[in-house]
C-alpha positions in Angstrom: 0.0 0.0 0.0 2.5 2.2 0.8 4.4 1.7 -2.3 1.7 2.7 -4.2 1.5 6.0 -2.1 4.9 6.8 -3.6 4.4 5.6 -7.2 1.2 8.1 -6.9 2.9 10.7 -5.5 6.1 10.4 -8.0 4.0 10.2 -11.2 2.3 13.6 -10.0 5.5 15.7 -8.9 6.8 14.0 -12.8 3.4 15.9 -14.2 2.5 18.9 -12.3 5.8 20.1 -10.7 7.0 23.0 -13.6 10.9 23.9 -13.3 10.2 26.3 -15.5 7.2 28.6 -13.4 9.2 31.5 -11.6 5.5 32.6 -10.0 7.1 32.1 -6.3 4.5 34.2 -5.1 1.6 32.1 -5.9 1.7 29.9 -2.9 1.8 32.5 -0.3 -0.9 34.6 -1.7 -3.0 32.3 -2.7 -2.9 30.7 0.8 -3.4 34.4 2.3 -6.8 34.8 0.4 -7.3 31.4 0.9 -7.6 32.8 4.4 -10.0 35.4 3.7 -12.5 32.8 1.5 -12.4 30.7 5.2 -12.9 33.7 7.7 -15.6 35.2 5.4 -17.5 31.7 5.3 -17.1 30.7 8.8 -18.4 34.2 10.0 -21.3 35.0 8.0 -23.0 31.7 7.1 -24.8 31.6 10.2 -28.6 31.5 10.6 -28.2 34.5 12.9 -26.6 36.5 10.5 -28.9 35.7 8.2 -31.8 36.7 10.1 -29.9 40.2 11.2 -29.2 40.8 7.3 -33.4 40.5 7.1 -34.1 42.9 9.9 -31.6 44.9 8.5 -32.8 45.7 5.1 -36.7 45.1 6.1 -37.4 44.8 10.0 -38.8 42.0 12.1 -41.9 41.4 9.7 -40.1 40.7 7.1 -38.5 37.5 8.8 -41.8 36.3 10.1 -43.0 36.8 6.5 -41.0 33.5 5.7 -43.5 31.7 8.2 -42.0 28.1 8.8 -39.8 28.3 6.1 -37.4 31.1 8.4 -34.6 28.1 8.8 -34.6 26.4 5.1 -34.3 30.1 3.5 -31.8 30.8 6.3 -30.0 27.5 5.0 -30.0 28.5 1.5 -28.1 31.7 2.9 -25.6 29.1 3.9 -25.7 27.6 0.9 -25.1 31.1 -1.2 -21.9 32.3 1.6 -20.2 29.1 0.6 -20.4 30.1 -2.8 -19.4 33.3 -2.5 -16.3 32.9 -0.4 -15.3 29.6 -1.7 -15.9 29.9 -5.7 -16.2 34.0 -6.2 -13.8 35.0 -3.9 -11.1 32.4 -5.1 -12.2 33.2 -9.1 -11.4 37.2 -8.2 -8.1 36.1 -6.7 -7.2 33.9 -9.6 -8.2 36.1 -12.5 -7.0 39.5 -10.5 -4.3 38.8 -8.5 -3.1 35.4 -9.7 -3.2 36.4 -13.4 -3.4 33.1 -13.5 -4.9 30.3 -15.8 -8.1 28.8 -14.9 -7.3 25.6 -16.7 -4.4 24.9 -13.6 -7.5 24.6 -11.1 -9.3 21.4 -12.3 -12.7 22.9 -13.6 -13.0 20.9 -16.0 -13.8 16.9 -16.9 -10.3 16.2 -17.4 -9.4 12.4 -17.0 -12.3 11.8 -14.5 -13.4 8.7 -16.2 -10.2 7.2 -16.3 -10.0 7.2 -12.7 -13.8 5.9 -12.0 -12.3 2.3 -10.0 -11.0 5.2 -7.4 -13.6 7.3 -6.8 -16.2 3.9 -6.5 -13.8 2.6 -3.9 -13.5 5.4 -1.9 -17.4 6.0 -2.4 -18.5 2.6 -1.6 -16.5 2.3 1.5 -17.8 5.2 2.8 -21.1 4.4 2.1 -20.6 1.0 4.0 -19.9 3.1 7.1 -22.6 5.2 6.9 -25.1 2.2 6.9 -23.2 0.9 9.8 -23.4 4.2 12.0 -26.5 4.6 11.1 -28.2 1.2 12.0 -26.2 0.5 14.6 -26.0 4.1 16.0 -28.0 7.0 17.0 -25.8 10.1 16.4 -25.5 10.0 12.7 -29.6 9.4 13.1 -30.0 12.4 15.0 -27.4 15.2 13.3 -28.6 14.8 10.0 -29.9 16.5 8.0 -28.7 19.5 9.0 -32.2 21.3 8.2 -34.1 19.2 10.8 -37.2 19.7 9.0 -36.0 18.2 5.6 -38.9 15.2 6.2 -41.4 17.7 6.3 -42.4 17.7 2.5 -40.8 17.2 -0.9 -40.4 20.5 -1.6 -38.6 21.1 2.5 -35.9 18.2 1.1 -35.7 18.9 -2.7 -34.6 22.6 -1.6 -32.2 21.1 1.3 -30.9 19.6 -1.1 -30.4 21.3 -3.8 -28.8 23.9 -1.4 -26.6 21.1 0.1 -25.2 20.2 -3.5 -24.3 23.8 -4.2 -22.1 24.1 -1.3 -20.2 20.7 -2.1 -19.4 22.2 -5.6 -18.4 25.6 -3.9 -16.3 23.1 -1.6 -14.8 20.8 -4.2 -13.2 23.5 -6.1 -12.0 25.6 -2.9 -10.1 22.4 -1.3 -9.3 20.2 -4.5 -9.1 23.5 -7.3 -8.5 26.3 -6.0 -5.9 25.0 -3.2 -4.4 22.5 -5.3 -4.4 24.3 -8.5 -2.6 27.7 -6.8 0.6 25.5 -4.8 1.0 22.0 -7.7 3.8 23.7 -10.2 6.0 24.5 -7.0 5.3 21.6 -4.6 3.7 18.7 -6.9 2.4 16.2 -4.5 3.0 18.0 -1.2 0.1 20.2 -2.5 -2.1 17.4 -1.2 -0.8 17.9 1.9 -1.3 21.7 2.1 -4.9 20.8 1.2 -5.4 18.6 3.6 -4.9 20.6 7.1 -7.3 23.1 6.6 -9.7 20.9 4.8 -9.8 19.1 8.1 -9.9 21.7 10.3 -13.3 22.9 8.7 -14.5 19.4 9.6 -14.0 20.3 13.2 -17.5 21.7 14.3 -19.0 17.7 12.7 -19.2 14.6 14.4 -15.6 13.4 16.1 -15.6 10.1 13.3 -16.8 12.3 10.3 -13.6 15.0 11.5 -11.1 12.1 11.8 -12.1 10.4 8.4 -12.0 13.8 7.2 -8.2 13.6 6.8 -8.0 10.4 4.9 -10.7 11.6 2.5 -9.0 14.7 2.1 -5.7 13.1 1.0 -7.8 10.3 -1.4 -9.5 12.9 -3.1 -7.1 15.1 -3.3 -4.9 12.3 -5.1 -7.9 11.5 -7.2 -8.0 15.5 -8.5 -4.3 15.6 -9.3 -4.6 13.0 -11.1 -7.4 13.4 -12.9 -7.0 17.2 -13.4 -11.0 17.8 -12.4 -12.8 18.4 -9.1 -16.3 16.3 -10.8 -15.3 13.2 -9.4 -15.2 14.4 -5.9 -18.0 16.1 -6.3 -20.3 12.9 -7.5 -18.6 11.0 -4.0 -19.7 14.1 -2.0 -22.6 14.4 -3.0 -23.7 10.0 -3.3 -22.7 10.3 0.6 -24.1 13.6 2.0 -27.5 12.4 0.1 -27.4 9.1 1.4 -26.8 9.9 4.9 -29.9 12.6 5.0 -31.9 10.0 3.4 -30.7 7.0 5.9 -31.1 9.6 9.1 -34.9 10.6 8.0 -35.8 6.8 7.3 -34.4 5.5 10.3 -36.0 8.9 12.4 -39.8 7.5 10.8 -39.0 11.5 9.4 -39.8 11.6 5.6 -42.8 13.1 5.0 
C-alpha cells in the first residue's frame, strides 16, 4: 500500500511540478486569500446572521413573513456564503491577482473517467460506514440532516438539497481547485498535503468520526483531482454520501414526510 502512495505521488510531482514557473509568489498569496474565503465563510454563514441581514434591510416582519420556512431560507443563505467565499472569492483572486490560468485549477472533466475504480472505492467504503453508523448508531440518526425539517415535505428536502449540492461544488473546487491548483507547479504532491490541514480543520465543528475520516478523505480525493485534473469526481462521491446519509437519518427517524 505504501508503495503505491509513492508511485502516486512520484508520477504527480513528474506531471505537475514546472521547473520552468518562476510565480514564487503564488503559494503565499493564494494561501493568504485562501484565508480570507475561510474567515468570510465561517463568519457569515450563520442562521443568525442571516436573520440580522433581514431585519436589517426590512425589519422584524419581514422575517416572520418567511413563516415556517425562516430556517430552510436561512440554510440556503448558507448555501449562497459558501459560494461566494469559496468559488467568487477564489475566481477574483485567480483572474486578479493570480493572473493566473483557470485551466491549472481542475474545472473541467479532465481524465475523471479514467479514474472511475477510485472514486467507486472510496465511495463505496464510505457508504458501508454510513449504513453501519446509522443502523447500529444513534448520532449520525440524529445530526442529520442538518435542516431538521427536511422530512417535512418534498419541496422542504428537494430545496435542502439542492442547497446542500451547491455548497459541495463551492467546496470541491475551494479544497481540491482552488488550493491544489494555486501551490501544484511549485510543490507537486506535497500540495495534497497543504490541502489537507485546513480541509480538516473545517470538519472540526461535525461529528468526532466524520472529522477524523476527514483527513484520509482529504488526502484520497485530493490524489484523485491531481490525477485526474477535475474536481467532478469528488464532487459525485460528496454528494452520493451527504444524500445518502440525510436520506438514511430521516428513514431511520420515521422522518420523511
Amino acid at each position: 500500500m505504501w508503495r503505491l502512495f509513492i508511485h502516486t505521488f512520484s508520477e504527480i510531482d513528474r506531471r505537475e511540478i514546472d521547473e520552468q514557473d518562476l510565480s514564487r509568489s503564488r503559494i503565499p498569496i493564494a494561501l493568504f486569500c485562501a484565508g480570507l474565503s475561510l474567515l468570510f465563510v465561517h463568519y457569515l454563514k450563520f442562521n443568525h446572521v442571516f436573520y440580522a441581514f433581514l431585519k436589517y434591510i426590512g425589519g422584524s416582519g419581514l422575517v416572520r413573513s418567511l413563516g415556517g420556512y425562516a430556517d430552510l431560507y436561512a440554510y440556503v443563505w448558507w448555501s449562497c456564503i459558501n459560494v461566494v467565499g469559496f468559488v467568487v472569492m477564489s475566481l477574483a483572486c485567480i483572474k486578479w491577482i493570480l493572473k493566473d490560468d483557470l485551466k491549472y485549477y481542475h474545472v473541467g472533466w479532465g481524465s475523471t473517467h479514467r479514474h472511475w475504480k477510485g472514486y467507486l472505492a472510496l465511495l463505496s467504503s464510505i457508504l458501508i460506514l454510513v449504513v453501519l453508523v446509522t443502523v447500529f448508531g444513534k448520532d449520525f440518526a440524529e445530526y442529520y440532516p442538518f435542516y431538521r425539517l427536511a422530512g417535512r415535505s418534498a419541496f422542504d428536502l428537494l430545496v435542502w438539497e439542492f442547497a446542500y449540492v451547491i455548497q459541495f461544488i463551492a467546496l470541491e473546487f475551494f479544497f481540491r481547485g482552488f488550493l491544489l491548483g494555486a501551490c501544484k507547479r511549485q510543490l507537486g504532491s506535497n500540495a495534497i498535503f497543504v490541502m489537507m490541514l485546513p480541509y480538516l480543520m473545517f470538519h472540526f465543528p461535525k461529528l468526532w468520526l466524520e472529522a477524523s475520516g476527514a483527513l484520509l478523505f482529504g488526502l484520497f480525493l485530493g490524489m484523485l483531482a491531481l490525477r485526474s485534473r477535475s474536481i467532478w469526481g469528488g464532487v459525485i462521491v460528496h454528494v452520493c454520501i451527504a444524500v445518502s446519509m440525510d436520506l438514511a437519518a430521516l428513514i431511520k427517524r420515521g422522518a420523511l414526510f
